[in-house]
C-alpha positions, 0 to 999 in steps of 0.5 A: 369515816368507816371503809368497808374494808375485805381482811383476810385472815391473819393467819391465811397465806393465800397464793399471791394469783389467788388474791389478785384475782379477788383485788381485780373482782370487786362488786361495786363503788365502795360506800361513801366513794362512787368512783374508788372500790376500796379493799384490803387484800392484806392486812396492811395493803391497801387497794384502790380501785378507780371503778367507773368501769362502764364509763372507762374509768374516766374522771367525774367531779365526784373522783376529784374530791374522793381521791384527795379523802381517801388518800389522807385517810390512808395517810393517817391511817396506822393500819396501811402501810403501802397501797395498791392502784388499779382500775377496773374493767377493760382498762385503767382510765380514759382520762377526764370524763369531758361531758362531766367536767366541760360545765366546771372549766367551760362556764366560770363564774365571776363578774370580770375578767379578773374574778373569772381568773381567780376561780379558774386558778382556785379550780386548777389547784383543787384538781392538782391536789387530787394527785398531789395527795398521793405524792404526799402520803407518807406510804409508798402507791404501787399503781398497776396499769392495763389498756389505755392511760390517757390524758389525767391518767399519765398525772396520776400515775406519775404521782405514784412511786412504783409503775407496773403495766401490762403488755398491751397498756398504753400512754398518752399525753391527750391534753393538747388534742383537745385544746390545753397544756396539761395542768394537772402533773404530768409537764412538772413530774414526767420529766422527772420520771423519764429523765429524757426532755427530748422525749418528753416535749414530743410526747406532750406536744404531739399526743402519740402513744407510747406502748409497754416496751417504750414505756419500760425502756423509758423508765415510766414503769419499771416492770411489764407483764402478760396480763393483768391478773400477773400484774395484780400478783406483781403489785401485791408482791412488791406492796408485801415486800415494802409492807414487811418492813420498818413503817419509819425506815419505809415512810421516811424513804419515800419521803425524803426521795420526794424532797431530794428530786425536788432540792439540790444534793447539798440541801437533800443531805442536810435533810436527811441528817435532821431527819434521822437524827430523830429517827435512828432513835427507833426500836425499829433500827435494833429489830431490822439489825437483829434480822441481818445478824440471824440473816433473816428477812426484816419482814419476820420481825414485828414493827409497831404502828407508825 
């Protein structure tokens, strides 16, 4: 499947602002999405812009299955070597699009009880696995929030590793103000993001706000700035900064982090020896030493594909 990616010269070094500006100006749904405007502000950032502005971003059943097809695309793809999440308009997202989304949970199919059960659950865990995706691609997901991020919005971004917002962005925990218990990350990852169970439990059982100073000081994201096109440029920056870098040093990070939150220390040291057992064996390790030794940033070295 073909992206209609925007490449900037390789040669051209564009003020980060500059392309922040051109990240956040996208014309439209990028072709086959109807939901996701795809770019390449860099030649190895991708960004992924959730584009349903006039519907606040909001999640339709087309955004479920496109973001699972364009995050395994990005996970193969040689090219990429961290991505970049935003939403256009006025703000991030507003959370599931009710009207859209009422017929698939409202009105299930089957013959008993039982039947009903099991297409329900097999309904559950293909929206899970819309996040689930970016946790699972091998390149580090930079998502930079503005406005509100509400209800399936909050799973989202707790699947991503690096949380970036604006001063006026806000979160909140929707789902038991219209009738549910999350079921989509947020109870299984915010826990772990923020790492206050106190916390947590008052956010989801209450659905209060929780505001940019909070969210910092909580931990949820890790940086606030004045406004979006800041942020974009923050987004852009740090995404640089990971993508100058050894795809195998990089890639194998983010995944062994990911299995160490989940294991016990023990396990997550064990895992990591067997991991890099293989992976010292790369030309990368002698070009990144090479950097140290000339004290020069890693970036200026060239890595192959990975």
């Amino acid at each position: 499947m073909l992206f209609c990616f925007f490449f900037l010269d390789k040669g051209l070094r564009l003020p980060s602002q500059t392309v922040a500006r051109a990240m956040s100006s996208s014309g439209g749904a990028t072709p086959p999405y109807t939901t996701l405007a795809i770019s390449r502000p860099t030649e190895s950032i991708t960004h992924v812009e959730l584009h349903r502005p006039e519907k606040r971003n909001a999640m339709n059943s087309a955004f479920w299955s496109e973001m699972v097809t364009c995050f395994n695309e990005l996970s193969e793809d040689p090219e990429c070597r961290a991505v970049v999440v935003s939403g256009a308009g006025k703000l991030f997202t507003a959370g599931i699009d009710l009207m859209d989304m009422m017929n698939n949970v409202l009105q299930p199919e089957g013959d008993d009880t039982a039947r009903i059960s099991w297409g329900l659950k097999k309904k559950i865990r293909k929206f899970q696995e819309t996040f689930s995706v970016i946790e699972k691609c091998p390149k580090p997901v930079v998502v930079a929030i503005h406005g509100a991020c509400v209800g399936a919005g909050v799973d989202m971004i707790t699947a991503c590793d690096i949380r970036l917002c604006t001063q006026d962005a806000w979160f909140q925990v929707k789902e038991v103000d219209i009738g549910l218990a999350a079921d989509v990350g947020t109870l299984q990852r915010l826990p772990k993001v923020i790492g206050s169970q106190s916390l947590v439990n008052e956010l989801a059982l209450t659905a209060r706000k929780m505001y940019a100073d909070e969210a910092k000081s909580s931990g949820l994201v890790s940086r606030v700035f004045a406004d979006k096109e800041a942020m974009m440029a923050g987004a852009l920056e740090i995404a640089g900064e990971i993508a100058g870098r050894s795809p195998v040093a990089v890639q194998g990070t983010k995944i062994n982090l990911i299995y160490a939150r989940n294991h016990s220390v023990a396990d997550g040291l064990d895992y990591i020896a067997t991991w890099n057992m293989s992976m010292l064996q790369t030309e990368d390790l002698m070009k990144s030493a090479q950097a140290a030794l000339e004290k020069k940033s890693p970036k200026t070295k060239t890595y192959s594909k990975l």
